[in-house]
N, C-alpha and C positions, 0 to 999 in steps of 0.2 A: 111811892117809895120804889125804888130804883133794883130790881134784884140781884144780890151778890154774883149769881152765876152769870147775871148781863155783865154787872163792871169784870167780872175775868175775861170774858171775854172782849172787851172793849180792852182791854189794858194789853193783853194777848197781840193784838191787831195792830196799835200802836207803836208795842216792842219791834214787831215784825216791821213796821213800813221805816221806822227807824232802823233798824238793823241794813235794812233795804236803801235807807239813801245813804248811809255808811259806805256801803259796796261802790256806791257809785262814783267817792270818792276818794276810793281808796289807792294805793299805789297804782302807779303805772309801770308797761317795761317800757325801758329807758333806752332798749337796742343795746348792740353787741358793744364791748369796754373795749376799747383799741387804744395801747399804750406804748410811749417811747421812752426807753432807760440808755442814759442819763437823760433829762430836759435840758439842760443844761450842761455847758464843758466846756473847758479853759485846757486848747491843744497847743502846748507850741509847738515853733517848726520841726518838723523832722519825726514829732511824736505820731502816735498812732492809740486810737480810742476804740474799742466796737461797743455799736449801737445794736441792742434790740430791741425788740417790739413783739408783744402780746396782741392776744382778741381770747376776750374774756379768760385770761390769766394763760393761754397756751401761746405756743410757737406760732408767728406766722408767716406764711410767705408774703417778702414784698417784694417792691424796687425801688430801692435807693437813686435819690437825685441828691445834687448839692448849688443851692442857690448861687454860689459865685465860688465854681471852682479852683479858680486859679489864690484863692486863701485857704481852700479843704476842700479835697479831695474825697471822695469814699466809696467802696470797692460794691461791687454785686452782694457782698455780703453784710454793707454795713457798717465796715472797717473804714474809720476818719483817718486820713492823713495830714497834719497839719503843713502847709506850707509858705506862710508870709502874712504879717500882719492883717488882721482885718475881725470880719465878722460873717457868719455864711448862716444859713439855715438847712440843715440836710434833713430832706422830709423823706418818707415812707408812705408807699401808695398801696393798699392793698390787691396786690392779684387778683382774685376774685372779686372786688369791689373797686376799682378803682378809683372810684369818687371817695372813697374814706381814705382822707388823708393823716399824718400827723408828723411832725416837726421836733427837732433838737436842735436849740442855739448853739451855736459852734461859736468860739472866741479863739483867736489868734493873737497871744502877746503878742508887742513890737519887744526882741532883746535887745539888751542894750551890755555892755562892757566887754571884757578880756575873756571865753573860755577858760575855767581851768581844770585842769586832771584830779580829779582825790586821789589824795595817797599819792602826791609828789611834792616836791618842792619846787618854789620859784624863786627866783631869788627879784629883791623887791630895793626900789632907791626912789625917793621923789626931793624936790625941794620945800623949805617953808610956805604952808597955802595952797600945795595941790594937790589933787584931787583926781587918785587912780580906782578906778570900777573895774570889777571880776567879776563874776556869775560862776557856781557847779551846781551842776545838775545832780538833784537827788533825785532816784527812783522812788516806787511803789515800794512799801515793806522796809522801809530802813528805822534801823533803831533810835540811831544817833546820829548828831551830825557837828564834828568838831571843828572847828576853824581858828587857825592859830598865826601870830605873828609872831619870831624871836630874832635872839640875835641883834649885829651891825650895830653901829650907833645911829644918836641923833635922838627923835621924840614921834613915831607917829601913833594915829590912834584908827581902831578898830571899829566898825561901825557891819554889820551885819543886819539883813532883813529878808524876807522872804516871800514874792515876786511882785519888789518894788526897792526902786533906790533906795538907800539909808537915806536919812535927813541927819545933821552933824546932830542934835541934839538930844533924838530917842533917846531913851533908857539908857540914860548915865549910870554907871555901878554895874552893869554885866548881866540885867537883868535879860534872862531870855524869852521875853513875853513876845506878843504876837506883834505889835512893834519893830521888833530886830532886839539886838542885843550892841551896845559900845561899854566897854569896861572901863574907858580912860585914864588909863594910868598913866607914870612916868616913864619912860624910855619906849623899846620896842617888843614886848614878852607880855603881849593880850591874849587872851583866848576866849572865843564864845562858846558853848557848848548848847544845842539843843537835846532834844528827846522826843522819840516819837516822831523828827520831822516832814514837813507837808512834801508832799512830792510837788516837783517842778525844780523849778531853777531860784536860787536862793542868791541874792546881791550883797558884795562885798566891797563895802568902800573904802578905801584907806586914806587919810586926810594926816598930810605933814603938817602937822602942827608945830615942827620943827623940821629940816633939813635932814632926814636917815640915809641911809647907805648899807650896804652888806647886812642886811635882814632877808629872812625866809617866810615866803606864807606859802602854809601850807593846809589843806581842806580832809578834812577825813570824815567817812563816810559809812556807817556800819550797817552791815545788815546781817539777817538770821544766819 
């Protein structure tokens, strides 16, 4: 018979050489966390982004490259400058480390249509079947973003979306989904209204669905 004080200690030894290969597999460190905010970003021309960058959650010094500058741009500090279609990669080298690298896709819409001013009028005419494009530019922080057609005669219709052409057929009834918004009514007195909307540049199409004339659109743009 085997005695109780051997098996505690046999059991004892066990726990221990177990506990023991445990350790052995336990976590590792994984090295310093070096991070770039945004990873991602969609600049258009003329805008401006800044990039930061962490190590292990603090500030750090780098030096900003931009894989193909001539689409972004970005300054000793980090600051993107968008300037002409494409796609770029602006990485961060660390100073102290040089070989640790890290990266932010940078995207460059192609714009497409007419600039317009919020908070003016233009005055608006096409014939049956064409097909006039605007773009305004909403900022960061805006509340609302109203865009309206009145006035003149004739029949056209409103088609709104935001940073992509309308298609004629989105969101019949005015709805403001992420889609665009066309209300399609009769004559020339549509309006879309968002809320809350996306910053960037937002497309507005207007499609004579009849021949108009002496109509106003006009874009407004609210902020706090």
């Amino acid at each position: 018979m085997v005695h109780r004080s051997l098996l505690r200690v046999a059991g004892t030894a066990i726990a221990a050489l177990f506990i023991a290969s445990c350790a052995d597999y336990g976590p590792t460190d994984a090295g310093p966390l070096f991070r770039v905010t945004p990873n991602f970003a969609t600049i258009e021309p003329g805008e401006t982004r800044q990039l930061g960058v962490t190590l292990d959650g603090q500030p750090a010094e780098v030096t900003w490259v931009s894989s193909n500058p001539a689409v972004a741009s970005v300054s000793s500090t980090g600051r993107v400058t968008g300037l002409t279609n494409g796609y770029t990669a602006v990485t961060a080298s660390l100073n102290s480390n040089p070989t640790m690298l890290i990266s932010s896709s940078i995207t460059v819409p192609l714009l497409q249509g007419t600039a317009i001013t919020p908070g003016t009028d233009l005055a608006i005419a096409g014939a049956t079947g064409s097909r006039n494009l605007y773009r305004v530019r909403v900022n960061a922080g805006a509340t609302s973003l109203v865009v309206r057609t009145s006035g003149g005669t004739g029949d056209l219709d409103l088609h709104v979306r935001f940073a992509q052409v309308p298609t004629l057929t989105a969101n019949a009834g005015g709805t403001a989904g992420t889609t665009g918004c066309r209300p399609y009514l009769a004559g020339n007195n549509e309006t879309c209204t968002f809320t809350n909307p996306a910053t960037g540049s937002w497309y507005i199409l207007l499609d004579g669905y009849e021949a108009y004339a002496g109509a106003t659109l006009r874009a407004t743009v609210v902020y706090p």
